[in-house]
PATORDO-240790 format. One record per residue (C-alpha): chain; x negated, y negated, z; residue number from 1; residue in one letter. Coordinates in steps of 0.2 Angstrom, whole numbers, plus 5000, padded with zeros to 4 digits. Layout:
% residues N
DOKOL	A	X	Y	Z	NUM	A
...
% end
This chain:
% residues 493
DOKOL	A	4750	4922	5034	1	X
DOKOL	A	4764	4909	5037	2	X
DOKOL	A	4757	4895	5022	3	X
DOKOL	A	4763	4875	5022	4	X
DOKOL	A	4781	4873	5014	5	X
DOKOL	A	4777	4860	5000	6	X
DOKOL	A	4798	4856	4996	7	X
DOKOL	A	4798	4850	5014	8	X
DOKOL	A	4784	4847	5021	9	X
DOKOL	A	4783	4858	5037	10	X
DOKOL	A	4768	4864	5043	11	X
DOKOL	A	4764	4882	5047	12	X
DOKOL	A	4767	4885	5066	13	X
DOKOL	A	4777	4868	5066	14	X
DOKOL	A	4793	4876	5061	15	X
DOKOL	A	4802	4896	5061	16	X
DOKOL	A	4801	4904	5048	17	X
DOKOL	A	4811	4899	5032	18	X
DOKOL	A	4815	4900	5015	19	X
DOKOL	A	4827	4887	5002	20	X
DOKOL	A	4840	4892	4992	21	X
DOKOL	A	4848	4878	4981	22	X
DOKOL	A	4836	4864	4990	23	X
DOKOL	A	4843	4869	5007	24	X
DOKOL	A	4833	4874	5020	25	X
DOKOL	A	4837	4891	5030	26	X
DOKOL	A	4829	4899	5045	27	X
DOKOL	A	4827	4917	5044	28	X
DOKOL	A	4831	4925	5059	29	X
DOKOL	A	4826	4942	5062	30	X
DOKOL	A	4837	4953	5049	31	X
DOKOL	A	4852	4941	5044	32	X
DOKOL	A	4852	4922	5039	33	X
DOKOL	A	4857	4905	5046	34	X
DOKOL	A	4858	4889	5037	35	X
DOKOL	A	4858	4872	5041	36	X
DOKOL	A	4872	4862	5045	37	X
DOKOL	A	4880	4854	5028	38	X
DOKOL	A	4873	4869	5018	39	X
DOKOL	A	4879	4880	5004	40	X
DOKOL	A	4875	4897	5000	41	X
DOKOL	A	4884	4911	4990	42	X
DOKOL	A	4882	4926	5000	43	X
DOKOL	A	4877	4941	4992	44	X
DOKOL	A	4882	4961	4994	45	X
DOKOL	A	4874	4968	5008	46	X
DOKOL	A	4867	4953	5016	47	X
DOKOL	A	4870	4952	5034	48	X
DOKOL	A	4876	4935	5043	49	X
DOKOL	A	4883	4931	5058	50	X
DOKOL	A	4896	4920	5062	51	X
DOKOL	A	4911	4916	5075	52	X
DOKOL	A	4928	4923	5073	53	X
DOKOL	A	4940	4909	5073	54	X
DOKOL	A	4956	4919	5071	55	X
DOKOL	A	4966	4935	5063	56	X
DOKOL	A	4969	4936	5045	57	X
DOKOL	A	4986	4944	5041	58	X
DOKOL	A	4982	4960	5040	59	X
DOKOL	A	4972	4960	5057	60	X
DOKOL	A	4955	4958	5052	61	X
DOKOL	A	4945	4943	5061	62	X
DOKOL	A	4943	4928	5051	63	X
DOKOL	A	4925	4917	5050	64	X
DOKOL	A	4920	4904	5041	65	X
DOKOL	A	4901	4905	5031	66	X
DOKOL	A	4895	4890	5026	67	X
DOKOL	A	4912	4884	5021	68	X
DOKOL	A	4917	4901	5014	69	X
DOKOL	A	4931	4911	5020	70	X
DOKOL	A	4925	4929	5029	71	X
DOKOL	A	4937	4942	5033	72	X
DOKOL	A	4929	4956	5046	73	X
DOKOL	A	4939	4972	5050	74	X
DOKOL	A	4938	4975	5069	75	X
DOKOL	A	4933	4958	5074	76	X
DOKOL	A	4942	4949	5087	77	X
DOKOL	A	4945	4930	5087	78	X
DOKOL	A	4935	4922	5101	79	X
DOKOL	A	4921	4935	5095	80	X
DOKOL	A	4903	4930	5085	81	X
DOKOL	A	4898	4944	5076	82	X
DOKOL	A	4885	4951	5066	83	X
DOKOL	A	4892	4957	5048	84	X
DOKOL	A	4887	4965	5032	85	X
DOKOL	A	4893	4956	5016	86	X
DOKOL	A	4903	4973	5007	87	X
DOKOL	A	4913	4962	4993	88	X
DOKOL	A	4911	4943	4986	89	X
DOKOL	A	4926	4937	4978	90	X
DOKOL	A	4928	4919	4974	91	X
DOKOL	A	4939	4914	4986	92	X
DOKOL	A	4937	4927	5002	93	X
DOKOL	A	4920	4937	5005	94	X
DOKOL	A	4923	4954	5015	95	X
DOKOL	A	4912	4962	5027	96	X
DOKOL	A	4910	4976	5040	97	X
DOKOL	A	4904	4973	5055	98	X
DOKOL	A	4888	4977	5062	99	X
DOKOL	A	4885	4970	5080	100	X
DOKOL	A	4897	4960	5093	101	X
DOKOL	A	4884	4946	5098	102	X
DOKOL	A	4896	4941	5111	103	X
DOKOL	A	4913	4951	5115	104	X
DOKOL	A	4932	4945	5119	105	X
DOKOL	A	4938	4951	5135	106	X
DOKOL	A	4954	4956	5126	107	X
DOKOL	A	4944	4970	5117	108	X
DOKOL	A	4948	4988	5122	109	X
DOKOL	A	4945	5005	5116	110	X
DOKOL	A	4958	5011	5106	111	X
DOKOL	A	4967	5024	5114	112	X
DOKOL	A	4969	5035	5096	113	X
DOKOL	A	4954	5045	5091	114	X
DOKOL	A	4957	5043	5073	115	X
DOKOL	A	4960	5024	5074	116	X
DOKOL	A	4946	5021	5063	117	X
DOKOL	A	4951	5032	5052	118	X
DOKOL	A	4971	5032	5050	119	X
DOKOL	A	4975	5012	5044	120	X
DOKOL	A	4990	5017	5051	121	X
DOKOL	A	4987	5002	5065	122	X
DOKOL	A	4975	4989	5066	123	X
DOKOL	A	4975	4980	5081	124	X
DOKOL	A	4972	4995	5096	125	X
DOKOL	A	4955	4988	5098	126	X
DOKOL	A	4965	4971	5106	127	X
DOKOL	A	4975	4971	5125	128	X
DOKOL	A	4993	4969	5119	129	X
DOKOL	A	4995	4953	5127	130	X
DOKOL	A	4981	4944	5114	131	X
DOKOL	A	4991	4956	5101	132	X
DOKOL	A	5006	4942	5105	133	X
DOKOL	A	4996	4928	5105	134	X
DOKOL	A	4986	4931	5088	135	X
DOKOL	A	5004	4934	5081	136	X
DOKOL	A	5010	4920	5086	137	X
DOKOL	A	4996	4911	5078	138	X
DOKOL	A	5000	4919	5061	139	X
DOKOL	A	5015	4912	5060	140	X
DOKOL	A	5009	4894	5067	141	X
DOKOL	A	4994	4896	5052	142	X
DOKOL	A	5007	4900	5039	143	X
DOKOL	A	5015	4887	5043	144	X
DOKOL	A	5000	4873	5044	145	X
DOKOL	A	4996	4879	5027	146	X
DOKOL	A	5010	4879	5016	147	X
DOKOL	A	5021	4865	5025	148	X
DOKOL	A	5021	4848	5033	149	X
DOKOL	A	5028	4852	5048	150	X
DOKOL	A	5023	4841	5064	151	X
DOKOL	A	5027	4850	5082	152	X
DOKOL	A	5034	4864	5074	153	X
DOKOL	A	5046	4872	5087	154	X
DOKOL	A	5037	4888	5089	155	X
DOKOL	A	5042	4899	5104	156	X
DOKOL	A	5033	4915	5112	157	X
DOKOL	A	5032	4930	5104	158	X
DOKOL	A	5046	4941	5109	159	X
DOKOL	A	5034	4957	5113	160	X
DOKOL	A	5040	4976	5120	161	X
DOKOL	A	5039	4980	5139	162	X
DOKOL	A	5032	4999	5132	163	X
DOKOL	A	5023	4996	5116	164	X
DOKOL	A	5020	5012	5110	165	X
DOKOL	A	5030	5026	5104	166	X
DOKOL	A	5042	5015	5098	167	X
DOKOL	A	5044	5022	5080	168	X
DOKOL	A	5059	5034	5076	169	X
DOKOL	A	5053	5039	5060	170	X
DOKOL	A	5039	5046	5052	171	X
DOKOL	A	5036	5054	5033	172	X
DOKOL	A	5020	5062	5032	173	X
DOKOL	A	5012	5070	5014	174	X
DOKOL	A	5004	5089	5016	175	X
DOKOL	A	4988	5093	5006	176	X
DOKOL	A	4982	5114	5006	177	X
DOKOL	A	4965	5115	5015	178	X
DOKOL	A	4958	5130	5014	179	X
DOKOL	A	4970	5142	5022	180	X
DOKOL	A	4978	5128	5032	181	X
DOKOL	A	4991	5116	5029	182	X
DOKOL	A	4984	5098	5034	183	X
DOKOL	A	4998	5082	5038	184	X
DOKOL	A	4994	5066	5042	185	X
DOKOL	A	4992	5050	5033	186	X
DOKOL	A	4982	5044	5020	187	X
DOKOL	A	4965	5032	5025	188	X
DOKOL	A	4967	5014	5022	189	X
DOKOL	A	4964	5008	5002	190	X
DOKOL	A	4961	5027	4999	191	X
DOKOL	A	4971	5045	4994	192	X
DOKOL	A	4959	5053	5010	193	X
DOKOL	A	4973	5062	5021	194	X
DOKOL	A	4968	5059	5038	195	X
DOKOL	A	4976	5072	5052	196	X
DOKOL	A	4984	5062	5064	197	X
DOKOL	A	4992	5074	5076	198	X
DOKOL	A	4999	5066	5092	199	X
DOKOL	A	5001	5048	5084	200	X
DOKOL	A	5002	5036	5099	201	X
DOKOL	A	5017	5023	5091	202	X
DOKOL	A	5026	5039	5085	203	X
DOKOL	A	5043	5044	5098	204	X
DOKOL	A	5038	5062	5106	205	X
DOKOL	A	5050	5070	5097	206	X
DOKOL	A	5046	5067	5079	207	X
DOKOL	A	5027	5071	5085	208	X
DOKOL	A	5034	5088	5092	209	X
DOKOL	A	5046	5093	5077	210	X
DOKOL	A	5033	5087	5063	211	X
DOKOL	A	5019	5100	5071	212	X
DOKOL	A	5033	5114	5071	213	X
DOKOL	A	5038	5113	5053	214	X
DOKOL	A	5020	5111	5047	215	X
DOKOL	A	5016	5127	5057	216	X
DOKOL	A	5029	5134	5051	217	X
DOKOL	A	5025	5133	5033	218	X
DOKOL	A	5007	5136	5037	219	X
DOKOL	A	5013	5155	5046	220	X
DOKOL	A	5027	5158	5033	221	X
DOKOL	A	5012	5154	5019	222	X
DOKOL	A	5024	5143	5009	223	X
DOKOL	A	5015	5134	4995	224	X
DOKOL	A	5011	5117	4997	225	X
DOKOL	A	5012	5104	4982	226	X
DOKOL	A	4995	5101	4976	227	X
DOKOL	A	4996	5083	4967	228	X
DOKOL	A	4983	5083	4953	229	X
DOKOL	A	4990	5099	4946	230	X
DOKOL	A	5007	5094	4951	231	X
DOKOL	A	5010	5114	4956	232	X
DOKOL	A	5018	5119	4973	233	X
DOKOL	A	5032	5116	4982	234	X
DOKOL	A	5031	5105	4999	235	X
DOKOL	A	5024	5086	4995	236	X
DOKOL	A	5031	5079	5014	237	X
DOKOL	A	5037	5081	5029	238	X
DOKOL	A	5050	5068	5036	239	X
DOKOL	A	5058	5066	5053	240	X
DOKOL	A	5070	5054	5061	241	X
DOKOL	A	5074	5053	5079	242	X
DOKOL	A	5091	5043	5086	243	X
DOKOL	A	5084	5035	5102	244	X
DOKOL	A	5100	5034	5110	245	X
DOKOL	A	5109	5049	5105	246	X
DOKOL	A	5095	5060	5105	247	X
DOKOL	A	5099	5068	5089	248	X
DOKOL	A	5084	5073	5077	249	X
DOKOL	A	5084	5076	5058	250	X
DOKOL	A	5070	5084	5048	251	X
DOKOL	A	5070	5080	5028	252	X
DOKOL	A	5058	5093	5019	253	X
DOKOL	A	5052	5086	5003	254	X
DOKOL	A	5049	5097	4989	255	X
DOKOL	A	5046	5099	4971	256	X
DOKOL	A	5057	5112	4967	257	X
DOKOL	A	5076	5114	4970	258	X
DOKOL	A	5072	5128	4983	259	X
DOKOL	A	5057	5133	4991	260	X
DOKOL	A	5049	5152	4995	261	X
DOKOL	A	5054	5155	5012	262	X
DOKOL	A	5067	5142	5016	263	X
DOKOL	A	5079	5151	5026	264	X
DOKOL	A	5066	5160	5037	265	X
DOKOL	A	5059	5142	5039	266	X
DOKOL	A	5075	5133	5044	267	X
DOKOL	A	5079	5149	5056	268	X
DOKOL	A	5061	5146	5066	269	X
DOKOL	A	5066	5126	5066	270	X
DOKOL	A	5082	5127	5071	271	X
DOKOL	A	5078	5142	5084	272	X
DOKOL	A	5059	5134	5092	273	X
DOKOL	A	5070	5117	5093	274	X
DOKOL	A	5088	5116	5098	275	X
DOKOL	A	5088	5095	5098	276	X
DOKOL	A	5088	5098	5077	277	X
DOKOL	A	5105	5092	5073	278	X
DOKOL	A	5101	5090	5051	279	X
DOKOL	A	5089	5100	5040	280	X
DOKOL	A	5089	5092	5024	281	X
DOKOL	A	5080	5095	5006	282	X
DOKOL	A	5076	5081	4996	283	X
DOKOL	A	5070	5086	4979	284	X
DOKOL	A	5057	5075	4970	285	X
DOKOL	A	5052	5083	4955	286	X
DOKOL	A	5042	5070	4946	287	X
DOKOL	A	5023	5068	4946	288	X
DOKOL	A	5025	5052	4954	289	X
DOKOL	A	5017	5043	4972	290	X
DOKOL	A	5035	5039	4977	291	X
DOKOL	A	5041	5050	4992	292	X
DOKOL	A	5058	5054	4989	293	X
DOKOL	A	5068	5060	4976	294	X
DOKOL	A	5087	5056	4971	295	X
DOKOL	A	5093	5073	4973	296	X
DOKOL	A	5096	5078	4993	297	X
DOKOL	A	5106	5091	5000	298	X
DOKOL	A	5110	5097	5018	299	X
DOKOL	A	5103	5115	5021	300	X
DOKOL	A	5108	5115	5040	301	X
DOKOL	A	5119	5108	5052	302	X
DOKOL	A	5127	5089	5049	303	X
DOKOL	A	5122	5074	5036	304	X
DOKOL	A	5120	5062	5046	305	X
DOKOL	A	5113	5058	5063	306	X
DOKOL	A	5119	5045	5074	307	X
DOKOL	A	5108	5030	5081	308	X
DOKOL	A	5115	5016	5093	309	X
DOKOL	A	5107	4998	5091	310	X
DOKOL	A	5119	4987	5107	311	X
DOKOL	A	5136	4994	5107	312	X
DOKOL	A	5136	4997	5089	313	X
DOKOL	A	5134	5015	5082	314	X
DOKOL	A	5125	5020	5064	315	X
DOKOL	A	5124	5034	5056	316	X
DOKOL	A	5110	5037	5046	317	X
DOKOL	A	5108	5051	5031	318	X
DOKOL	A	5091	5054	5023	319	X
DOKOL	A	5089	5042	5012	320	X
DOKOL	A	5096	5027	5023	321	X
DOKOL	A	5088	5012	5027	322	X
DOKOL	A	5085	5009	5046	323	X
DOKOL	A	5074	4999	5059	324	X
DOKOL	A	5062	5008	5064	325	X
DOKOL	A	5059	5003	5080	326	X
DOKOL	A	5077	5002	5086	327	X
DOKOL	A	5073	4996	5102	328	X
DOKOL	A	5064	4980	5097	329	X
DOKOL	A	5077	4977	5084	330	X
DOKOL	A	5089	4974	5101	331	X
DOKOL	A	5079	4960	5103	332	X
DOKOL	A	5079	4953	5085	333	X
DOKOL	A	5095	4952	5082	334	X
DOKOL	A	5099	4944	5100	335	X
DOKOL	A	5087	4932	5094	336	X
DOKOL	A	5097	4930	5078	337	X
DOKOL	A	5113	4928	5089	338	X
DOKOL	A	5107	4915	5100	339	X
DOKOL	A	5102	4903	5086	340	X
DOKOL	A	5116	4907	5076	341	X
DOKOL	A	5128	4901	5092	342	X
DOKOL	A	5145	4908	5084	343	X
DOKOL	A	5160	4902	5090	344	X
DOKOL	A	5172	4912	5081	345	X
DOKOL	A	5178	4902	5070	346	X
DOKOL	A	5164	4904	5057	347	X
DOKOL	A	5161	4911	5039	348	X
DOKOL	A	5145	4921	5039	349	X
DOKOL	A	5136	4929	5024	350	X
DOKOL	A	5125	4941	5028	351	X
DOKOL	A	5112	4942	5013	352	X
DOKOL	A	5101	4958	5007	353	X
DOKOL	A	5111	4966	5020	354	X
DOKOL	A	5106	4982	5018	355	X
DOKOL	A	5116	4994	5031	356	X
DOKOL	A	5126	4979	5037	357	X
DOKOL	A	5116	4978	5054	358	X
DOKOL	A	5114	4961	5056	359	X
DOKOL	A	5131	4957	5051	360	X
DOKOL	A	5138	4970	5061	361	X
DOKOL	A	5129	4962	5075	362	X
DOKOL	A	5138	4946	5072	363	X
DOKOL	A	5156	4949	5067	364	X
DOKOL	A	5163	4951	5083	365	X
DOKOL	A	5158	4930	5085	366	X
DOKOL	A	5165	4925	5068	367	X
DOKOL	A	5179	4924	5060	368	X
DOKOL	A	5172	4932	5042	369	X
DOKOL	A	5156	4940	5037	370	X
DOKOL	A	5150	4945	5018	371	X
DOKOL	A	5136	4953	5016	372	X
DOKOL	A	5129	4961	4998	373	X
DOKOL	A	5113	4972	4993	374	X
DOKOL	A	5108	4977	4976	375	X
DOKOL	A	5107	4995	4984	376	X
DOKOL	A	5124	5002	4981	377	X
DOKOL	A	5122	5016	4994	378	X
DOKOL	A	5116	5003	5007	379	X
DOKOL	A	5136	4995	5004	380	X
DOKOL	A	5141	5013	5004	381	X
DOKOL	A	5133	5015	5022	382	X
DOKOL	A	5137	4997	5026	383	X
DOKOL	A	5156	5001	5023	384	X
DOKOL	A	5155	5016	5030	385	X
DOKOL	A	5147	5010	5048	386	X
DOKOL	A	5160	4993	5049	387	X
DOKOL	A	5173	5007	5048	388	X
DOKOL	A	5165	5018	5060	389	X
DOKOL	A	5163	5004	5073	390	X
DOKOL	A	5181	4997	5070	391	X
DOKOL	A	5175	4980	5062	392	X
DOKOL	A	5188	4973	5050	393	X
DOKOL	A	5183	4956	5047	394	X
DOKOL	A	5167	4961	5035	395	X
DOKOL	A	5166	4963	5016	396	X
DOKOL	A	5151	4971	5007	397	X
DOKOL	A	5147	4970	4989	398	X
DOKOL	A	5135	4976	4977	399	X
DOKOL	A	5123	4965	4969	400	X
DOKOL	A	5108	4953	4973	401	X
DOKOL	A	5109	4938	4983	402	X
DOKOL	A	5099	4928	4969	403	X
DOKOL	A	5116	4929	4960	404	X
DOKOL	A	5131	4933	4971	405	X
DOKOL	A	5129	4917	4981	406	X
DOKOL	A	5126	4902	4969	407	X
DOKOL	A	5141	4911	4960	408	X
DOKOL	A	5152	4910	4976	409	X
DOKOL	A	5147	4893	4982	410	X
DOKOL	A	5151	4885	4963	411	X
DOKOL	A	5170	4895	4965	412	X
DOKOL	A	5171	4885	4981	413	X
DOKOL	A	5164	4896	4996	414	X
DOKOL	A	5156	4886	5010	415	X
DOKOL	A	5148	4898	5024	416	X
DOKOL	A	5145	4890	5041	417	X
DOKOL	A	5131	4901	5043	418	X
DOKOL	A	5118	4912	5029	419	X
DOKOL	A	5106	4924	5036	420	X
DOKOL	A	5094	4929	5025	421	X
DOKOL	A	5083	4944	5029	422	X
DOKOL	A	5073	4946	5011	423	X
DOKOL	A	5058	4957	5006	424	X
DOKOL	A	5040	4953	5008	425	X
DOKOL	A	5042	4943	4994	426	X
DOKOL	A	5055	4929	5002	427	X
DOKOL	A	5068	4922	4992	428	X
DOKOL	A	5074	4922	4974	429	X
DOKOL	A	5074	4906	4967	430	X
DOKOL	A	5091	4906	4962	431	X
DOKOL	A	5096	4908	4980	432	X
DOKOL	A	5082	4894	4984	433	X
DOKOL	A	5090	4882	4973	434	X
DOKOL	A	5106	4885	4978	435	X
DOKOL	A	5102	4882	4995	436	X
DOKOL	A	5093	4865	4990	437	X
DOKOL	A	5112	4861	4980	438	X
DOKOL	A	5123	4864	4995	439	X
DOKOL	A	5115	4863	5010	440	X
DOKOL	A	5120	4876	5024	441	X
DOKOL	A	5122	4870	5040	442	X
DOKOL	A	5116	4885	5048	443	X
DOKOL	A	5103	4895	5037	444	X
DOKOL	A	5095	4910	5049	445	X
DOKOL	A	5078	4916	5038	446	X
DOKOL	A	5073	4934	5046	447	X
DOKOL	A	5056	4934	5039	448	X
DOKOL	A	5044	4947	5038	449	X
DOKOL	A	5031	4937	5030	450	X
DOKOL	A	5024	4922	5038	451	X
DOKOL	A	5017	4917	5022	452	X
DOKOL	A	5034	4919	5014	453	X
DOKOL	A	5044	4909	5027	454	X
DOKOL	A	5034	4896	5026	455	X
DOKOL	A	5031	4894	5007	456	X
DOKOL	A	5050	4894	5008	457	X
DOKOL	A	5052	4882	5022	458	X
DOKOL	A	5042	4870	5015	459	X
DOKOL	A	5053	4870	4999	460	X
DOKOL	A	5071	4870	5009	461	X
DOKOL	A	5062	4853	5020	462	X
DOKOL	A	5059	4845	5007	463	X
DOKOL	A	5076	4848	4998	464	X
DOKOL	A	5083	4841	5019	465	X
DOKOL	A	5082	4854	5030	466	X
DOKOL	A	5076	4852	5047	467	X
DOKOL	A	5068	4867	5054	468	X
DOKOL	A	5075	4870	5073	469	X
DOKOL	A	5067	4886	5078	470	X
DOKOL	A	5055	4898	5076	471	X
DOKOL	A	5052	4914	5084	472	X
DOKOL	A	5039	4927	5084	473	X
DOKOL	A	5044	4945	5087	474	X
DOKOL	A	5036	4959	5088	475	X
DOKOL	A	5044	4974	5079	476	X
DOKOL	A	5028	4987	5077	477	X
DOKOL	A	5015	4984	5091	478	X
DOKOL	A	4997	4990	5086	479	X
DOKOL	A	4998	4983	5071	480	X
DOKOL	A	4996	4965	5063	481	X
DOKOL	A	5013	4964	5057	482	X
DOKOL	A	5024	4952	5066	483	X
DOKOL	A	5044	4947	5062	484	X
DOKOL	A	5051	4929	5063	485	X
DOKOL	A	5067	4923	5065	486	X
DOKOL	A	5069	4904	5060	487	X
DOKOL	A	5082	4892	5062	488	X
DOKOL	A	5088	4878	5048	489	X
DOKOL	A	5100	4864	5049	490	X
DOKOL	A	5104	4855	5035	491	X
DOKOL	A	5104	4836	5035	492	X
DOKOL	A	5090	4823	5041	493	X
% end
């Protein structure tokens, strides 16, 4: 029986149902909790709320807001109120799964992969690709409310794909033994669960086809697989790397040991099953380690390197080389870097953490120089080797970090027309920072893959003078949350 409330005074029949926590009054409401406007309460494991989804959080889950604390929901869709179940409080973010979809986006779908739940390899097939570019676009216009002062920031429309799915020309997939069978796939999201993928829907047809042979291959031929915790076996992954343009296809076996049991039977029923295999490489890793490649690679069939064509640019591309990997929608990045970078020829470019030289490849024939460095020396090696491969002679690469190399050059005199910068996850060194702040660039291009990044380091570089003149999502992998942005700096007020 429903007795007076005494810290209130409502009478029994006179009001729903409630309780107080902290002298607030809540309504209970079948199963979950609502409080009152103004109200504060710590949610607690396993308690069920519901709340509205105001937008995606960077890594695709919906973002709510609970009584003023910030509540991230995989699966939820901005637009969408939601029953959730609390699964983790921390003191700034509470996490929960969701339960219930009280009322639904019309830009949900069902997700076309039948492991999409399971994989983590995506995290966005739920959502019409069209609200994909939209909540992307909102990520970077977010980042940039939150870390800078920005007023009418010049955000354009995310540059999206006409086909977005089996865009990816590479795929490196770890084996575990299972019983008699080999398994492949990918590991579940925050877990070492392999998950069998199969056909994967943003994989090119190609490496989806070649990746199956060679693990049935190895299942037939009985090769032993590397079993991690004992760190015994042979084969730890599988890797394939398709040229869209060129067609050419190479395979990169993984293994513990220097050789394997089997291996020319294997390469003959690759090689013989699949005549587009141009390279069969083995890359030894030996060490008891999570890392995917070792440093030792050698070919056993057929050529080093396949060829890949991004424009009227050609690649080649061994193992171990860093490339795009969707070559397609790189197109479309580096137009965008070109467009904002408006080269009339006569400029000095330096092309920072250049890895393979892409970007300034992409650029030289419009300037009249362009240096370009990266701390990996066999990215210069291949960045050299593909400038002389396309007949570019007015680029230089060098080896060493950006952080360092450029302050060092700008003190000795050099002044570039034009920086792009295209750092890690991370954003840029401060050295390079500071150095930016000292001597202002009149063109400084940031190829960001981070909007938090960017935009921590826009805020410094605005604040030093810069002027931010462009900014422009692109999406580089679709069905996920990731999103790329190419940003335009002038220096001066």
């Amino acid at each position: 029986m429903q007795r007076d409330c005494v810290q209130c005074e409502h009478k029994k029949g006179k009001k729903k149902a409630h309780f107080h926590i902290g002298g607030h009054m809540v309504e209970k409401k079948g199963f979950y909790i609502m409080a009152h406007e103004g109200t504060h309460i710590q949610l607690k494991p396993q308690q069920v709320i519901r709340l509205p989804i105001k937008r995606m959080g960077i890594n695709g889950e919906g973002v709510g807001f609970y009584q003023r604390q910030v509540v991230f929901v995989e699966g939820a869709i901005p637009g969408e109120h939601v029953l959730a179940r609390v699964q983790e409080v921390k003191r700034q973010f509470v996490r929960a799964s969701l339960l219930k979809i009280i009322k639904r986006s019309p830009a949900r779908i069902n997700p076309p992969c039948p492991v999409y739940d399971e994989c983590g390899g995506c995290q966005l097939q739920h959502m019409s690709y069209e609200k994909q570019l939209v909540e992307k676009r909102e990520l970077v216009k977010e980042a940039f409310s939150r870390y800078t002062r920005i007023r009418n920031l010049p955000l354009e429309e995310t540059v999206g794909m006409n086909a977005p799915w089996a865009y990816r020309n590479k795929a490196q997939l770890p084996l575990q033994k299972v019983g008699d069978r080999v398994a492949m796939g990918m590991y579940s999201a925050q877990s070492h669960r392999l998950v069998e993928i199969g056909d994967c829907g943003v994989q090119h047809e190609q490496v989806n086809k070649v990746l199956e042979l060679a693990r049935r291959e190895l299942e037939s031929l009985g090769v032993p697989i590397y079993h991690e915790k004992k760190h015994k076996g042979a084969i730890r992954h599988l890797v394939a790397r398709v040229g869209f343009t060129t067609g050419e296809l190479q395979v990169v076996v993984v293994s513990r040991t220097s050789d394997f049991p089997q291996q020319q039977a294997f390469i003959s029923r690759l090689i013989t099953q699949f005549p587009a295999i141009t390279s069969v490489v083995l890359n030894v890793n030996p060490i008891k380690t999570s890392r995917i490649f070792g440093t030792e690679s050698r070919v056993l069939w057929g050529k080093e390197k396949i060829e890949e064509k991004l424009g009227d640019l050609t690649f080649r591309l061994s193992a171990l080389s860093f490339f795009q990997l969707n070559p397609q929608q790189t197109v479309q990045l580096y137009r965008q870097v070109e467009r904002v970078a408006n080269l009339q020829g006569a400029e000095t470019v330096i092309d920072a953490y250049c890895g393979a030289g892409t970007i300034g490849l992409w650029l030289a024939a419009s300037a009249e120089r362009v240096i370009g460095m990266d701390t990996t020396k066999e990215a210069i090696v291949d960045a050299n080797e593909n400038a002389q491969h396309n007949g570019i002679t007015n680029v230089e690469y060098h080896v060493g970090a950006a952080e360092k190399l450029i302050p060092k050059w700008m003190k000795a005199g050099l002044q570039p027309d034009v920086i792009v910068v295209d750092p890690p996850r991370t954003g840029l060194g401060e050295p390079l920072r500071t150095a930016l702040v000292q001597s202002p660039i009149p063109r400084l291009i940031y190829v960001s893959c981070n909007p938090s990044t960017l935009a921590k380091d826009c805020a410094e570089l605005v604040r030093a003078g810069y002027r931010v003149k462009q900014v422009i999502p692109v999406d580089l992998f679709p069905q996920t949350a990731h999103v790329e942005a190419v940003c335009l700096l002038e220096a001066g007020r």
